[in-house]
N, C-alpha and C positions, 0 to 999 in steps of 0.2 A: 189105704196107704197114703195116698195124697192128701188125706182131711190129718191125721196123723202128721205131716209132716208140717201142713201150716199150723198145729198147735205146737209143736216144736218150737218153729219160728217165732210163734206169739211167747213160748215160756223164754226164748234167749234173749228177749228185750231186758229182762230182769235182770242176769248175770252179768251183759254187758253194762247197762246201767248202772249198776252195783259195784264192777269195776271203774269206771271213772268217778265215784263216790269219793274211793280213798283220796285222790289226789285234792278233786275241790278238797275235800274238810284241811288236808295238810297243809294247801295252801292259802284257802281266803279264812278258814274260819277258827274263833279264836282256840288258842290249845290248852289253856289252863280250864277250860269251862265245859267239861265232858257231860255233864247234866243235863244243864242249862241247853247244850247244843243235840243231846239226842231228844228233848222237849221240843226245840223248835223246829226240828226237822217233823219230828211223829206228828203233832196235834196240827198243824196247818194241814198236813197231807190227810188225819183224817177227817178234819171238819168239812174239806173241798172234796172229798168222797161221799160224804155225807148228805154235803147240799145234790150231791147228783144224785145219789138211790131216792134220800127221801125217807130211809126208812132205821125207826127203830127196834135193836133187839124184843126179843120176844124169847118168854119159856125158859128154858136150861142156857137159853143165847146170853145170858144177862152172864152168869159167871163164868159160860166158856170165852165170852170176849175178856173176862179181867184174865182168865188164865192164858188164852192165848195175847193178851195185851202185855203181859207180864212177859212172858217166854218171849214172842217174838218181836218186839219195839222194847220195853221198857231196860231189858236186860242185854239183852241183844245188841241195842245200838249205842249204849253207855263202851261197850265192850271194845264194838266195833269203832268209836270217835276215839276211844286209845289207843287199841294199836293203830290209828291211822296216824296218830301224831308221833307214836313213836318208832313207829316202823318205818322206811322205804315205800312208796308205792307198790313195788313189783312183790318184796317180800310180804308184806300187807294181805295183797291179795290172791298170794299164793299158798299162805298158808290154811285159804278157808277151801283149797281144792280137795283136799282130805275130808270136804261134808259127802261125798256121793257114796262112801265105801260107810260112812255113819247112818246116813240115811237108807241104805240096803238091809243094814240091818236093823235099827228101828222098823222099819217097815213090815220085816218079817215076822218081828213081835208083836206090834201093834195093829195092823192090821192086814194080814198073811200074806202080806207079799214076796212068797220067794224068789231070791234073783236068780236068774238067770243066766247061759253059761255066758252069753255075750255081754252081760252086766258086770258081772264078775270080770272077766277080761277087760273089758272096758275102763271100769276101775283100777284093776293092779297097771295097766299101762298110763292109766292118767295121773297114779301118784308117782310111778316112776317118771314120769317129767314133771313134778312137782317136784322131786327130792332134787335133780337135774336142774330146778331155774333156781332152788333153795341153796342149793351148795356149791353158792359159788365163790365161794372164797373172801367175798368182803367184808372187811371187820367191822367188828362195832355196832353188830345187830344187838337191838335189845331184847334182854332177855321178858322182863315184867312186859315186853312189846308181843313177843312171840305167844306168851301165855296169854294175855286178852283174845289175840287173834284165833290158839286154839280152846279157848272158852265159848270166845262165840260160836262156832265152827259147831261146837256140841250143844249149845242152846239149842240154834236155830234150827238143826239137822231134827233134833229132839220136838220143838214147837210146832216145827212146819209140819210132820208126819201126824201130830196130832188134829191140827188143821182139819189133816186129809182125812180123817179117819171122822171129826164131828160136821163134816160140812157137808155131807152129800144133801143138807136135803135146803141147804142155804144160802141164799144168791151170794156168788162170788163179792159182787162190787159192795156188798153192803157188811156181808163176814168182814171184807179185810176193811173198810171202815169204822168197824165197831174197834177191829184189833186195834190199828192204829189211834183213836178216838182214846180209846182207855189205857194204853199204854201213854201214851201222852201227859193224857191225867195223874196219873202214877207218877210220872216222873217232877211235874211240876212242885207239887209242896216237897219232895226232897232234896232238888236241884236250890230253894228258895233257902233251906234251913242250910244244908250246906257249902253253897258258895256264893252266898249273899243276894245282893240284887242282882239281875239280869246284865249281863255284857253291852255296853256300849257298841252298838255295831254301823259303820261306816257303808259309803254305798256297797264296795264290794262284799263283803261279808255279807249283806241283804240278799244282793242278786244270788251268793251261793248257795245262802240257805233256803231261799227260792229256788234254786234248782235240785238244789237234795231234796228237798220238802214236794216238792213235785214231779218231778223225772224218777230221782233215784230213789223216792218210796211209793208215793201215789200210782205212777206208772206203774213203779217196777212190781212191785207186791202185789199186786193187780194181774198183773200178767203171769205173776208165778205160783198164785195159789189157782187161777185157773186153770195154770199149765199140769199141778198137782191134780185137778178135777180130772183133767182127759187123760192122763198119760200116766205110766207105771214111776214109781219115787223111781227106783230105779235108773228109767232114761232124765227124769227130771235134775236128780244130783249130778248125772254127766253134763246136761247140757248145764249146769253150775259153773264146771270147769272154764266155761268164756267169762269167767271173772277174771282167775289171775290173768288168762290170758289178756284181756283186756288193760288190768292193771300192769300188767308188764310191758306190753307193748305203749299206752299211754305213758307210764314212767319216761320212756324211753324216749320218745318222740316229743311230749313236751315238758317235764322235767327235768331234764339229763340224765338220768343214769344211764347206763352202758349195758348194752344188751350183748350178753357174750355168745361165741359161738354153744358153748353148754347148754346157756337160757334157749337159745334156739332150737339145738335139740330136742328139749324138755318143753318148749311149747309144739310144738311137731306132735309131740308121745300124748299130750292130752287133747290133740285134735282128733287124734287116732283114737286115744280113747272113747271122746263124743260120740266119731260115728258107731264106731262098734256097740253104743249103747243105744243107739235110735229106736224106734220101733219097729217092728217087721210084722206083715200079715202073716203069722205065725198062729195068729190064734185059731184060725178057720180049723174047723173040724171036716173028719173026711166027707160028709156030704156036702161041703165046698158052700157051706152056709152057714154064716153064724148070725146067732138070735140078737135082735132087736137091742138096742141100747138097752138100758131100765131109763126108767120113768121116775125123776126126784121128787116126783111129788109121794112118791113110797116106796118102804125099805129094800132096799137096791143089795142085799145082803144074800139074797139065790138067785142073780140073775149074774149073768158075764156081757159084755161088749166087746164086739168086732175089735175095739180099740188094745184088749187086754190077751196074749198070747195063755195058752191053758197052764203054764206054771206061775201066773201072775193073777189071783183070782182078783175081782174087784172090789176094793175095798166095803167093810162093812161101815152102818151108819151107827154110832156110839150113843 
């Protein structure tokens, strides 16, 4: 339970992360150049992953990195640099808390992870304080804002389960290297053909896309695809929810918006939610032993982990 609970911890560096993304991009980085800006975030974050593993793909890795490059950076953050500019911070990133209840059930398709009853609850209360920070009355949301954000929300939910499902036998730090690496690349010749040269970018703008480029991808994706290795989608889409929360409470605190008593409420219900989605030593079987991790050096497809309770089997390797 205790090794469980610091891979918890290591996957909500990403969510939070993720949530102070929207604000940098809204504020330092430019808004007409949505390309151009999910390029310069991806390819710095993967080539600086890259100089640390050292390593490149191999095998079937060659086109699961263009697909997963595609789905989770190329697509993904075009998506995500929109509604950040056209959204609210708070609203931004609350409407990607609706990935945990996307990701349940992908998961359950792709690679049989049925949720569980504390997953399920977990979720129906964390969208209910998601609808709670969403409805609060302020006008002038946009609308093409709201649909990027739930576009991405269905990428990513979609990419990342894929991830999980071809990675078991693939060092985390160099998988999400290659993602980012090739999603990057992707986006550069079409960023070039349609919106010309590259943006002018002043000191600020640098530092911020330094900080996306590093923090809020290299970190963060780093942290979340390994948090996807140890832990069931499941708990990983709840611990998601410290996005909006994060983007809501950062709105608040440093760009003015007004945190109403509702939002409060509604950030409460998907705290609740988080925990209710944690892990629990549940899996142990009744001889009060359970069997040995698997070994990724081979297919991890009949064994279970300590980590994974008996209705969450562990994922197969693709």
């Amino acid at each position: 339970m205790e090794t469980n609970l610091r891979w918890v911890a290591l996957t909500a560096v990403a969510p939070v992360a993720w949530g102070t993304n929207y604000f940098v991009t809204r504020e330092f980085l430019p808004a007409d150049r949505p390309l151009f800006g999910a390029a310069l975030r991806a390819l710095p974050a993967g080539l600086a992953l890259l100089a640390l593993c050292r390593r490149r793909p191999h095998g079937a890795w060659w086109w699961r990195s263009a697909v997963l490059g595609l789905l989770n950076v190329s697509v993904f953050f075009v998506l995500v640099y929109a509604a950040s500019q056209l959204l609210p911070t708070s609203v931004a990133s609350t409407v990607m808390a609706v990935s945990p209840l996307a990701m349940m059930l992908i998961a359950w398709a792709l690679v049989s992870e049925r949720p569980g009853i504390s997953h399920l609850a977990g979720a129906a209360i964390g969208l209910g304080g998601v609808c709670l920070m969403l409805l609060t009355g302020v006008g002038g949301v946009s609308v093409p804002g709201i649909l990027a954000s739930a576009a991405a929300m269905l990428v990513s939910a979609f990419g990342h389960i894929l991830a999980k499902r071809w990675s078991a036998s693939a060092d985390v730090l160099a998988s999400t290297a290659w993602q980012l690496t090739a999603g990057g690349l992707f986006l550069l010749p079409v960023a070039a053909v349609a919106e010309g040269p590259p943006p002018a970018l002043h000191t600020p703008a640098l530092l911020a896309f330094g900080y996306v480029a590093l923090v809020s991808t290299a970190l963060a994706f780093t942290a979340w695809f390994t948090g996807l290795r140890h832990l069931p989608a499941g708990t990983v889409g709840l611990i998601g929810l410290l996005n909006p929360v994060t983007g809501v409470l950062l709105g608040t605190a440093v760009a003015g918006e007004v945190l109403t008593v509702q939002q409060l409420c509604g950030l409460v219900l998907v705290l609740v939610g988080v925990v209710l989605g944690r892990p629990t030593p549940a899996g142990r079987r009744g001889s009060g032993q359970a069997p040995p991790p698997p070994d990724d050096r081979h297919d991890a497809g009949d064994h279970r982990s300590k980590r994974w309770p008996p209705s969450v089997p562990y994922c197969h390797r693709g």
